[in-house]
N, C-alpha and C positions, 0 to 999 in steps of 0.2 A: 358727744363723741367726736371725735377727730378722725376725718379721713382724708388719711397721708402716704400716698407712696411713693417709693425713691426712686428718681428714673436709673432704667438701667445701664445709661451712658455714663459709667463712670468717669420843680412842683412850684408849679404855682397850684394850687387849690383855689385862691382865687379867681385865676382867672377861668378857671375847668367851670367854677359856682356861678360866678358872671356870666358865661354863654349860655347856663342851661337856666339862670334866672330870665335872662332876654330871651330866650324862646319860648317859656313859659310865657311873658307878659305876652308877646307879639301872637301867639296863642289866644287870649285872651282879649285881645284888643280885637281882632280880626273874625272872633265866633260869633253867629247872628244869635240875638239874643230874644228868642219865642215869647211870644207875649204870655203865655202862664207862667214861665220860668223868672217874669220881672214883679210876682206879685208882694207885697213886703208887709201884710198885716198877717200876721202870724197869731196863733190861740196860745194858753199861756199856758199848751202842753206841747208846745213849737219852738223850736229856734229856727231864725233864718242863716241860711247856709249860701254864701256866695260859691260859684265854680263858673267854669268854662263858661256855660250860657248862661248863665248872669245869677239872680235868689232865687232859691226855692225854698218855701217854708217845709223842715221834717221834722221829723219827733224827736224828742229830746232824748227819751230812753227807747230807743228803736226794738223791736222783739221777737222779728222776720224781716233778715238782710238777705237780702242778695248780689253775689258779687260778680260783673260780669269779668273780670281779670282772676284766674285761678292762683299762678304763684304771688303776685302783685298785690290782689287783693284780698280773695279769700283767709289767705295762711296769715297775713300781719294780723287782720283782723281776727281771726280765732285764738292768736298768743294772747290779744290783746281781752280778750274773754266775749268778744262777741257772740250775740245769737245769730250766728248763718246757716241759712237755709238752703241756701243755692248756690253752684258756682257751675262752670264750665268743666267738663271730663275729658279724658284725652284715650283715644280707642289704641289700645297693645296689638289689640290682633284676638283672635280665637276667642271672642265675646268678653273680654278683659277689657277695662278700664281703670285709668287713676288719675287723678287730682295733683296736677305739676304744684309741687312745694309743698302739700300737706302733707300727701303721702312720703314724698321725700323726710319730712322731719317732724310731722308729729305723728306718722304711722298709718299702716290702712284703718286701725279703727275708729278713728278720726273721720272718715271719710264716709261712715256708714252714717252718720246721722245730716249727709249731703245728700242733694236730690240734684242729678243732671238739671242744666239749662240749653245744654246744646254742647258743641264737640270743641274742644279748646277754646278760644275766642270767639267763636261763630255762636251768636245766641239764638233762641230757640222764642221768639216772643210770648208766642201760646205756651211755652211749657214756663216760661215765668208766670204768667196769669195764674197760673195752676195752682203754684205755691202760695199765695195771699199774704206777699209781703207788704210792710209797712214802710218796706226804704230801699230803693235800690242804689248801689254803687256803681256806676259805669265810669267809662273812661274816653279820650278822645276819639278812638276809635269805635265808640258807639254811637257818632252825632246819627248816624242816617237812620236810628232808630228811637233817638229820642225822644220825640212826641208820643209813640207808640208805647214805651217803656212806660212816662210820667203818664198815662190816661191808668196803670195800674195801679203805682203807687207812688208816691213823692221818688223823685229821679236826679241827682247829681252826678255831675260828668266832670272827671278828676285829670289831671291833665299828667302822662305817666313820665315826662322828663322836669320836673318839679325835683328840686333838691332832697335829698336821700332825707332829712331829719323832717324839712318842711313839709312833704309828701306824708308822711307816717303822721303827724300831728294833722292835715288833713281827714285821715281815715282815722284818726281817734275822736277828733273830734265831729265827724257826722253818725260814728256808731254812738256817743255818748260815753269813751273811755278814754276821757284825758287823764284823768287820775291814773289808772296803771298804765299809761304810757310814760306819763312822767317819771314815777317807780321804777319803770323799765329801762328810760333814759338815765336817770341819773346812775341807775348800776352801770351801765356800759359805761356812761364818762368814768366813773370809780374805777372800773374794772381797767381802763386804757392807761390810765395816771400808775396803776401798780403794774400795767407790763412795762409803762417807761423804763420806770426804775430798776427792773429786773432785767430790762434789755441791756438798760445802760449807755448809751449814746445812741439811738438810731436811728438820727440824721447819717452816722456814718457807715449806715447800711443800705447799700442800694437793692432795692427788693423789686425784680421784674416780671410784670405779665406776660410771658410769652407765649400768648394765643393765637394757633392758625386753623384756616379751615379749606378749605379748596381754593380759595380764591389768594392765597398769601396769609399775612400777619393783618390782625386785628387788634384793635383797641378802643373801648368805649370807656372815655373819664367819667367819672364820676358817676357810673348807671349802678353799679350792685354794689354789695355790701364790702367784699375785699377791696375797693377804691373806696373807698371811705375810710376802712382801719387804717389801709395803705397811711393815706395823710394823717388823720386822727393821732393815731400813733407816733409821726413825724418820721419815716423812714425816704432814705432819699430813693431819687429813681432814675433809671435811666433816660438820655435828656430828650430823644423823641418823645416821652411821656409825658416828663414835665412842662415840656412847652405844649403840649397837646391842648386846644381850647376847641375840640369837635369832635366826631365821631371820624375812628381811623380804619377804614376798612381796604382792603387791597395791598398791602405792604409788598412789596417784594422780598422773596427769602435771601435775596443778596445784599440787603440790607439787614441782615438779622444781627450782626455786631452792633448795633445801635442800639440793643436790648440787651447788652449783656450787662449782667449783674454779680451782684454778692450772691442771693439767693433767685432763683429761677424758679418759676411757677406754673404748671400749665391744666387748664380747667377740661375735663373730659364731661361729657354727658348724654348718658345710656342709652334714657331714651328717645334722643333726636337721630341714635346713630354713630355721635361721635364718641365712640372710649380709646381709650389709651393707644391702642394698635393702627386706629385708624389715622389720630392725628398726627402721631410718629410716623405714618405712612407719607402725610401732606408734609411733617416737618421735612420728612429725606429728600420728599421733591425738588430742594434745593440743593441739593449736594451732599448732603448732609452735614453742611456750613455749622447748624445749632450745635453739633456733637464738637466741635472744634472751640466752640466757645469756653473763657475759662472758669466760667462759672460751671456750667457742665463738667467738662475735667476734672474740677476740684471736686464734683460729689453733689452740687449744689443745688439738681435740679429735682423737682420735685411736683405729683402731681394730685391735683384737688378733685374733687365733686363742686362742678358749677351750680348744678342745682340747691345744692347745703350753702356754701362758698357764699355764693355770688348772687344770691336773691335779694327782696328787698322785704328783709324781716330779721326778727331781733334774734331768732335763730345764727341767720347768717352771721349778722356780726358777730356773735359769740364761736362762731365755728370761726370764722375767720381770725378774730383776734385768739383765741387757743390753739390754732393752728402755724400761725405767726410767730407768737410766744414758743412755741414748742421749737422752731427752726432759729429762732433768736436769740432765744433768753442766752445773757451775761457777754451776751461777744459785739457788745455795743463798743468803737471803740478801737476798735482789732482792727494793723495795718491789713 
């Protein structure tokens, strides 16, 4: 399903791949590596798994995961047909919880056969013990608890600014589902090759993220799934984007011409606070400079669900690239 509404204002990729592969490595070169996490004889119901802190032998067909990344990790891995057990909840208020990215896109019932590890990111050590997994998934931001994790069960720590395909083949390959992530890959690439041609030229469509938040205009290359079709796809961009090799935070709104585009795109999400009202509130802080834009004027500007959008799962892409195709298709091309 596609969720698209019309605002009522009537590339190198390489080099975006390069900084976030060099941060990875420099990641990796720079983690101290625990002496149980270097052990390398593995039973020949093991494979050994390099990450962050160096091998750990896990199981080949894993049976109880736990993930401590909720949208990142849990939700790829559940597409991917994983058994998860655990992940982190995120507290609404008035004794409500939900699960960022499952709940978003595979539903609350999804969520009923999960068991809290602790409140968003924040894990809950003892309530992992609890669940008697056989693999946990953590990430960089769980080093300070990594010995504490692996004394329960075989423990890899994933590094979360790792290239969008490379990342996802990580998590396929420590749950044991390389096979239907492959299946899953190759449809996406199928799926991108038949928006080309239905687009029709769109290198000649400049497609812009225009995300702000209190602080100015934002831009993160290459982290969610809509910067991925973005290039995939081959749409051009506007050139603060395309030269972009970092994370861009702070932008001034007097600079918001620098993002103007063909089509205009802006990511709202509920439950952090920011929707639609509030970010039009931060866009007008500048003048209301965006509204003068001639992408806006024209019709052009258009607004997402970050959490569908912009995640890092095969959901997103598909939302992403059906969302793109839907704002594109045939006007590849058009002065």
């Amino acid at each position: 399903m596609v969720d698209l509404l019309q605002s009522d204002s009537s590339r190198n990729p390489v080099s975006r791949i390069g900084w976030i592969t060099s941060v990875c490595a420099v990641i990796f070169a720079l983690c101290p590596v625990p002496l149980k996490a270097q052990s390398t004889s593995c039973s020949s119901e093991e494979i050994l798994f390099e990450h962050i802190v160096g091998e750990t032998c896990i199981p080949k067909d894993p049976q109880r995961i736990v993930a401590t990344w909720d949208s990142g990790g849990a939700l790829p891995l559940l597409e991917l047909g994983a058994p998860v057990v655990g992940t982190g909840f995120r507290d609404i208020g008035d004794g409500l919880s939900f699960v960022r990215g499952v709940t978003d896109v595979l539903g609350i019932e999804a969520t009923k056969a999960l068991e809290p590890i602790g409140s968003g990111l924040i894990v809950d050590v003892e309530r992992v013990a609890t669940l008697e997994p056989d693999l946990i998934i953590g990430y960089d931001f769980n080093e300070d608890i990594y010995q504490n994790l692996s004394r329960i069960a075989p423990t890899v720590l994933l590094p979360r600014l790792a290239p969008y395909k490379e990342y996802m083949q990580l998590l396929a390959t420590a749950a044991g589902r390389m096979d239907e992530f492959d299946k899953r890959w190759a449809k996406y690439r199928s799926d991108v090759e038949e928006a080309r041609t239905l687009i029709g030229s769109p290198e000649t469509i400049v497609v812009s993220m225009l995300d702000a938040n209190t602080d100015g205009l934002w831009y993160f290359p290459g982290w969610g799934a809509l910067d991925v079709v973005i290039d995939d796809v081959g749409f051009g961009r506007p050139a603060l984007q395309e030269k972009a090799s970092r994370y861009l935070t702070g932008i001034s709104l007097e600079r918001i011409e620098e993002l103007d585009g063909n089509v205009l795109i802006t990511g709202y999400r509920l439950d952090a606070g920011q929707s639609v009202a509030q970010i039009t509130t931060w866009l007008d802080s500048g003048g209301g400079l965006w509204r003068k834009l001639p992408g806006v004027i024209a019709g052009q500007h258009f607004w997402y669900d970050r959490n569908l959008w912009n995640g890092r799962s095969f959901a997103s892409l598909e939302a992403s690239l059906s969302g793109l195709l839907l704002l594109t298709a045939g006007k590849g091309g058009e002065p």
